[in-house]
TORPAPA-834512 format. One line per 3 residues: for each residue x, y, z of N, C-alpha, C, CB. Coordinates in nm, 3 decimals, padded with zeros to 5 digits, always signed. Glycine has a CB too. Layout:
X Y Z X Y Z X Y Z X Y Z  ... .
END
This chain:
+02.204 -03.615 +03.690 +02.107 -03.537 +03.613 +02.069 -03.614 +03.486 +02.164 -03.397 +03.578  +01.954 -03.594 +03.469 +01.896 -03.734 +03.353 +01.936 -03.605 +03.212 +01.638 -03.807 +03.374  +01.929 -03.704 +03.118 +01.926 -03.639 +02.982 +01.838 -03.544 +02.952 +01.907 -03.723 +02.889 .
+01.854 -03.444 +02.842 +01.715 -03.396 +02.761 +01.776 -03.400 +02.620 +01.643 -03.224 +02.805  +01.653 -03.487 +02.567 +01.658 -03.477 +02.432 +01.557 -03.434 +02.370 +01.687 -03.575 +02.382  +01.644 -03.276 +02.288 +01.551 -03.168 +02.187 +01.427 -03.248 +02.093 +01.672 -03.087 +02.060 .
+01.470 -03.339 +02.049 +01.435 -03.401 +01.904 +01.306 -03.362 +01.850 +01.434 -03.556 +01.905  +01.202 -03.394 +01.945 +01.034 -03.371 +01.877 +01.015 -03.212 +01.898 +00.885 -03.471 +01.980  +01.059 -03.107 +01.983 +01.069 -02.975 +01.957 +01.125 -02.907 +01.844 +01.121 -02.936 +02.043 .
+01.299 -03.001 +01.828 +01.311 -02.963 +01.733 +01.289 -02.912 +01.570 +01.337 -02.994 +01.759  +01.214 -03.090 +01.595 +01.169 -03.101 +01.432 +01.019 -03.044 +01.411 +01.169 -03.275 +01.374  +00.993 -03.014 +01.541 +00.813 -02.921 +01.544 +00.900 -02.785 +01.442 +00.721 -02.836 +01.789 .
+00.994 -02.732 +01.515 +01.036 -02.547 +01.481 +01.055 -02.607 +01.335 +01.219 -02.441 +01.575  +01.151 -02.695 +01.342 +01.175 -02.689 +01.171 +01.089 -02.699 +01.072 +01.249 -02.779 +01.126  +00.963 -02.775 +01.091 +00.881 -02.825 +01.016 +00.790 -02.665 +01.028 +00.817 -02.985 +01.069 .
+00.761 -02.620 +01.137 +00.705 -02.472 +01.098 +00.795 -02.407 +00.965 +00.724 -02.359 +01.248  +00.896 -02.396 +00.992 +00.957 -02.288 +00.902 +00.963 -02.343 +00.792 +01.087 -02.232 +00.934  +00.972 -02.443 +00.768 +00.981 -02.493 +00.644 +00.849 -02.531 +00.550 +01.057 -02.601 +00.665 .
+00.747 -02.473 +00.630 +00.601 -02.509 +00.623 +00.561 -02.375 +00.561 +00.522 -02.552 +00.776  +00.618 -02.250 +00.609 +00.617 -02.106 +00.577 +00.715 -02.098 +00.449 +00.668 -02.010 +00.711  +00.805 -02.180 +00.451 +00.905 -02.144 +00.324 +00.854 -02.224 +00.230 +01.068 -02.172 +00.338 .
+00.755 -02.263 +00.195 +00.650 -02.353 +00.099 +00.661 -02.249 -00.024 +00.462 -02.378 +00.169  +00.692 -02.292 -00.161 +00.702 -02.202 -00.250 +00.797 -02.134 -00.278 +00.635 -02.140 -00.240  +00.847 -02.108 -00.218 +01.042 -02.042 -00.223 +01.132 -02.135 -00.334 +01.149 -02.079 -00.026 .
+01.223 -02.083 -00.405 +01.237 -02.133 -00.507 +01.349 -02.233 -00.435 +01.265 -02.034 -00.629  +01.470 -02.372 -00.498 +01.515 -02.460 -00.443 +01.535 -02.474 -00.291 +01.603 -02.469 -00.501  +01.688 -02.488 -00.252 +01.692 -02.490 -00.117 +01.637 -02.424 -00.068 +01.777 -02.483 -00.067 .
+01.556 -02.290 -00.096 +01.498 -02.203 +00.010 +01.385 -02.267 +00.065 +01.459 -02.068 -00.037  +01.339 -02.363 -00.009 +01.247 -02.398 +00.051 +01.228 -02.574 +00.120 +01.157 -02.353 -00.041  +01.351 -02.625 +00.107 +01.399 -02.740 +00.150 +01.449 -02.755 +00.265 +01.473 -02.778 +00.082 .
+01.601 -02.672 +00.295 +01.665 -02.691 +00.369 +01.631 -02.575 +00.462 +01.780 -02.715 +00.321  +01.670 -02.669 +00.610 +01.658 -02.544 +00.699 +01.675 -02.407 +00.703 +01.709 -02.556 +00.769  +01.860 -02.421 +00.738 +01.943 -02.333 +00.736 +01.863 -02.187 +00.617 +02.093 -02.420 +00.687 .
+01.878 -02.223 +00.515 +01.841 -02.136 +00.402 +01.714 -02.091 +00.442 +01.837 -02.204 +00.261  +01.628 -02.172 +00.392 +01.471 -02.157 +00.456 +01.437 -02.044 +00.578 +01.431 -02.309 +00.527  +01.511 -02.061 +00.664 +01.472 -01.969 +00.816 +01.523 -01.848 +00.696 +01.593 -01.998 +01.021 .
+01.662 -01.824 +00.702 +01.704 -01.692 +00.649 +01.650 -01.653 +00.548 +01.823 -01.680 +00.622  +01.570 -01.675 +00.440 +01.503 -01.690 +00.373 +01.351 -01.559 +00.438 +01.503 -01.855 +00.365  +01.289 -01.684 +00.520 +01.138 -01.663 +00.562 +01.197 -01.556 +00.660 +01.036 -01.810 +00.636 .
+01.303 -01.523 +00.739 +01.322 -01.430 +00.857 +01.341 -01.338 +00.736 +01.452 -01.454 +00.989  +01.403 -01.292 +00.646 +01.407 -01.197 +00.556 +01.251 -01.101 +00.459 +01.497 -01.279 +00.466  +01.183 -01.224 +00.415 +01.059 -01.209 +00.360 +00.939 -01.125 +00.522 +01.012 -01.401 +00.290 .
+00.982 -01.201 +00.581 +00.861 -01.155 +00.717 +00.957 -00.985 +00.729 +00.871 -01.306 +00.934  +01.086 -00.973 +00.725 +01.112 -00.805 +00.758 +01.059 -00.748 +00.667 +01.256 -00.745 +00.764  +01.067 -00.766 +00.513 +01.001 -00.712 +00.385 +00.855 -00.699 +00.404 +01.026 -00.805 +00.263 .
+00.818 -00.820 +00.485 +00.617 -00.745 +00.502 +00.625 -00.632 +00.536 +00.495 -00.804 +00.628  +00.687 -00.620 +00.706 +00.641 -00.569 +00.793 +00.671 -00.435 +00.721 +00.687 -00.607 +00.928  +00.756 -00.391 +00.674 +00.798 -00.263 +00.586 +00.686 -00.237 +00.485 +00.946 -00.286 +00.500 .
+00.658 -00.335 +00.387 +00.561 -00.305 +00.315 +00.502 -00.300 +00.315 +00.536 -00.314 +00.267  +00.428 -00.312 +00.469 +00.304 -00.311 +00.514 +00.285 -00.158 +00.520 +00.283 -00.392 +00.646  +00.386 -00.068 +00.577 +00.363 +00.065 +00.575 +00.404 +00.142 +00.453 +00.422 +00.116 +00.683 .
+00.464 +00.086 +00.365 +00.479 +00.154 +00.223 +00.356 +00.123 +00.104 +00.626 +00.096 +00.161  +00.308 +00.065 +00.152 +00.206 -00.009 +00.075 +00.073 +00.175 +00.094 +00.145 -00.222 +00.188  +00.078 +00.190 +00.190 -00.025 +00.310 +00.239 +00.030 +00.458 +00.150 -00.010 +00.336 +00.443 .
+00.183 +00.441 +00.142 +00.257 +00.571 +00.063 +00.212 +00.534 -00.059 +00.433 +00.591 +00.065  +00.219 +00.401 -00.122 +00.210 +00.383 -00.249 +00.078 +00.404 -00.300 +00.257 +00.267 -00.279  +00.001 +00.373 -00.238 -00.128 +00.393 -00.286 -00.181 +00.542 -00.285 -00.213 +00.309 -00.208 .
-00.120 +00.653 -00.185 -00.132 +00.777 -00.189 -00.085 +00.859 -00.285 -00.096 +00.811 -00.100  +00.037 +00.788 -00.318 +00.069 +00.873 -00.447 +00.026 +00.827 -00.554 +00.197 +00.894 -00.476  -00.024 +00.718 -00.570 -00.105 +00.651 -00.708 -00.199 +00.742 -00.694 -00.168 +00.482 -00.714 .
-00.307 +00.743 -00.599 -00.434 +00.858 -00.561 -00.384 +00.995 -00.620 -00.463 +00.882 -00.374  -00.297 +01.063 -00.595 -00.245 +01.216 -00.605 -00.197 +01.201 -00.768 -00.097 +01.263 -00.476  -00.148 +01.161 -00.778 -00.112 +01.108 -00.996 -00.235 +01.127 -01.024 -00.057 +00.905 -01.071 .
-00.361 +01.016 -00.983 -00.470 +01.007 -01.081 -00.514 +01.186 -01.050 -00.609 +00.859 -01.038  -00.555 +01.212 -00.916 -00.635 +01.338 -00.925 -00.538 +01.436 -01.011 -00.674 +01.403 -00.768  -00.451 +01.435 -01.003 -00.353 +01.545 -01.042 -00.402 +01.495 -01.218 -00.147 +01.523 -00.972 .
-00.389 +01.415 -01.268 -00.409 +01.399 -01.409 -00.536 +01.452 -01.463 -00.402 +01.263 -01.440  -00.647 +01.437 -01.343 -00.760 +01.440 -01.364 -00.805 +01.580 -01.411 -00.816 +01.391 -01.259  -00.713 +01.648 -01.283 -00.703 +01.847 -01.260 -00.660 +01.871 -01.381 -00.579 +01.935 -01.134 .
-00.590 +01.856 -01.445 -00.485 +01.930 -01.563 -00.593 +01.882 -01.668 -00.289 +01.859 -01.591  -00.678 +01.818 -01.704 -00.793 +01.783 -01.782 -00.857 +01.892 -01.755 -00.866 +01.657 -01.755  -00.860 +01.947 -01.678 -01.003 +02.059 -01.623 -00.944 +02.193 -01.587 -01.097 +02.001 -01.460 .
-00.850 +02.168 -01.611 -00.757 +02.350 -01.615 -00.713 +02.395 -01.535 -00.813 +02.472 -01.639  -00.729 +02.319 -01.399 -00.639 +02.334 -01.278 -00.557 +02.259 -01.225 -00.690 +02.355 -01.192  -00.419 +02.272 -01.131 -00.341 +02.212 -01.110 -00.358 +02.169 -00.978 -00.248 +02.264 -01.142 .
-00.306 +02.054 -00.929 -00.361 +01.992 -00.805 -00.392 +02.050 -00.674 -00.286 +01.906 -00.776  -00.230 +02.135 -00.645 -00.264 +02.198 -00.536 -00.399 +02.315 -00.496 -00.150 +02.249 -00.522  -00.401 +02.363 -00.599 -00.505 +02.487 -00.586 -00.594 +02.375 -00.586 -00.523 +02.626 -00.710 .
-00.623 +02.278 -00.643 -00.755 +02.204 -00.629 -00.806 +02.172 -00.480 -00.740 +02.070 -00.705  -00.654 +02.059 -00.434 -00.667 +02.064 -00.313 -00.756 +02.173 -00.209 -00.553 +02.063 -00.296  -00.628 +02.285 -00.198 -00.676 +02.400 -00.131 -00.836 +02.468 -00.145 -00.581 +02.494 -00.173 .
-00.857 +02.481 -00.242 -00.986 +02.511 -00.248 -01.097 +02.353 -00.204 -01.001 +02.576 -00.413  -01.076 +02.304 -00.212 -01.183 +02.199 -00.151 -01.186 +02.213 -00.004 -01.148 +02.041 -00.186  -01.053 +02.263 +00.050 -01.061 +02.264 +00.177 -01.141 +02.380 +00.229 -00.938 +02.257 +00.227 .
-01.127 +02.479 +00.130 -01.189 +02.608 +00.153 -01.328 +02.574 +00.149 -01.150 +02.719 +00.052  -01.392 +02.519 +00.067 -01.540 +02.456 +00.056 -01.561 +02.363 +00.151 -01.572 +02.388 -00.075  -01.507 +02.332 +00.215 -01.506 +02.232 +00.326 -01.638 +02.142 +00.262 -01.530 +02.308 +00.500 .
-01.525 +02.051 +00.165 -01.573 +01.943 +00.080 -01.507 +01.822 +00.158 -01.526 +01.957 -00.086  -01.522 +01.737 +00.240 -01.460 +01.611 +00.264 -01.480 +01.457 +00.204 -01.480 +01.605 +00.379  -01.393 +01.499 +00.080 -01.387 +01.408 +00.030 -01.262 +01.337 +00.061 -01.415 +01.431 -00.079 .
-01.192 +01.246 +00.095 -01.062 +01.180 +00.075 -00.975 +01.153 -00.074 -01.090 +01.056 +00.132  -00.860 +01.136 -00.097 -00.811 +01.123 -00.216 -00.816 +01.009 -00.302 -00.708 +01.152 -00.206  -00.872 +00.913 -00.218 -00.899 +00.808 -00.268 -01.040 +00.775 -00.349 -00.878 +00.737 -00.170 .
-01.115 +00.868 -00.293 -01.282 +00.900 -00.333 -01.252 +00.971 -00.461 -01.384 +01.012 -00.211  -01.148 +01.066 -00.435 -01.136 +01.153 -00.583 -01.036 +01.069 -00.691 -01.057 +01.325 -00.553  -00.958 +01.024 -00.644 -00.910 +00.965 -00.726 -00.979 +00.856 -00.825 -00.828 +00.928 -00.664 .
-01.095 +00.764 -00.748 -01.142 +00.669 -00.791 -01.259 +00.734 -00.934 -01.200 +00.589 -00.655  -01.328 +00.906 -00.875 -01.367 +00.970 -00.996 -01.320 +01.016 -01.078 -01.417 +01.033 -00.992  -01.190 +01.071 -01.052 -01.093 +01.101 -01.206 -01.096 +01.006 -01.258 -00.942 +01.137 -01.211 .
-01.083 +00.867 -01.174 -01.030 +00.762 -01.299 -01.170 +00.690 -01.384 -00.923 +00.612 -01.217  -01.253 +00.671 -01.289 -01.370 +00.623 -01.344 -01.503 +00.717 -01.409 -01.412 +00.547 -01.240  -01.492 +00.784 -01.338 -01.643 +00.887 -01.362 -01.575 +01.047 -01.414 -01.757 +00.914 -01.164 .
-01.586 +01.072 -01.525 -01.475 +01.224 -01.528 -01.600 +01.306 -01.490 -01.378 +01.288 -01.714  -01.734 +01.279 -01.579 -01.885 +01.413 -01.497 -01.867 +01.456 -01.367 -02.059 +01.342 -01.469  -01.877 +01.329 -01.269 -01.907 +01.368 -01.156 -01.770 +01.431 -01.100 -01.968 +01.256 -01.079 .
-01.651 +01.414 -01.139 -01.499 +01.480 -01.124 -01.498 +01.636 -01.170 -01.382 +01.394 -01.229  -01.578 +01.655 -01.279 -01.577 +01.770 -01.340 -01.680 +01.851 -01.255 -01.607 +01.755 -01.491  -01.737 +01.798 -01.171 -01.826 +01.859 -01.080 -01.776 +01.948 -00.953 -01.900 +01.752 -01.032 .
-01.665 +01.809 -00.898 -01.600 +01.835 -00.804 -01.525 +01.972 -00.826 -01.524 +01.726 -00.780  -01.440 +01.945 -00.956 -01.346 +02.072 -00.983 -01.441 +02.188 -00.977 -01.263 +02.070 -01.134  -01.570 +02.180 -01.071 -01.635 +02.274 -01.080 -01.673 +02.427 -00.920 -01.746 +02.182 -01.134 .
-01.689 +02.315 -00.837 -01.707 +02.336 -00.661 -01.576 +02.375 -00.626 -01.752 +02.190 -00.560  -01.419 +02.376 -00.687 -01.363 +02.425 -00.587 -01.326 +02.519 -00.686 -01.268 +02.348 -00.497  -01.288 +02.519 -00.811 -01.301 +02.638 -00.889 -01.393 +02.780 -00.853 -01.348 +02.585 -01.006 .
-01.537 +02.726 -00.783 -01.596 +02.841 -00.726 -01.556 +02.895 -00.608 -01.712 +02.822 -00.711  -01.455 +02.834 -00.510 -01.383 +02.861 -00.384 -01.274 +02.921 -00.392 -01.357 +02.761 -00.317  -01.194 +02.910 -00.534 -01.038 +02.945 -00.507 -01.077 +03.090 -00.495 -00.908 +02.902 -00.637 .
-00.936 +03.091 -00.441 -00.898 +03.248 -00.439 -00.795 +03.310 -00.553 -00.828 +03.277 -00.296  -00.825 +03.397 -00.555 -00.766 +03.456 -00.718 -00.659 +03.583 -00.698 -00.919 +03.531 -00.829 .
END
């Protein structure tokens, strides 16, 4: 049975990973060994923060509107609820972006579900 020698596969994988561990502070980004465990660690941290990244930004959204409400004399949930009652479809991100930027056209919004709540 003839030989096989790894060598040019090898140093293909290594040179990937170590191509991805570009920027990593010393050995992490030198040496193999480190480097893989390193980049295999950072790639689990995306994939996670890829879906926390969507929580985080929802509750940044719900802070601003909620800050926005207590400016205007109501508290979030009833805000909520009554928009739904007006069957206003706005998303929280739409409202959020007017609490933070535009308070008129926010004070509008409230204005519209203030006329919906129930009392």
């Amino acid at each position: 049975m003839s030989r096989v020698k790894g060598g040019v596969i090898r140093h293909k994988r290594q040179k990937k990973v170590l191509k991805n561990a570009k920027g990593y502070v010393g050995g992490r980004s030198k040496l193999f060994r480190t480097a893989k465990e390193t980049h295999f660690r950072a790639m689990a941290y995306a994939f996670r923060d890829r879906k926390q990244r969507k929580r985080h930004f929802r509750r940044l959204w719900i802070t601003r509107i909620s800050a926005g409400c207590e400016m205007s004399g109501i508290n979030y949930s009833q805000f909520i609820a009554a928009l739904s009652r007006a069957n206003v479809a706005v998303d929280r991100k739409i409202l959020a972006d007017l609490a933070f930027s535009d308070m008129p056209a926010f004070e509008e919004v409230v204005r519209v579900a203030k006329a919906h709540m129930m009392n």
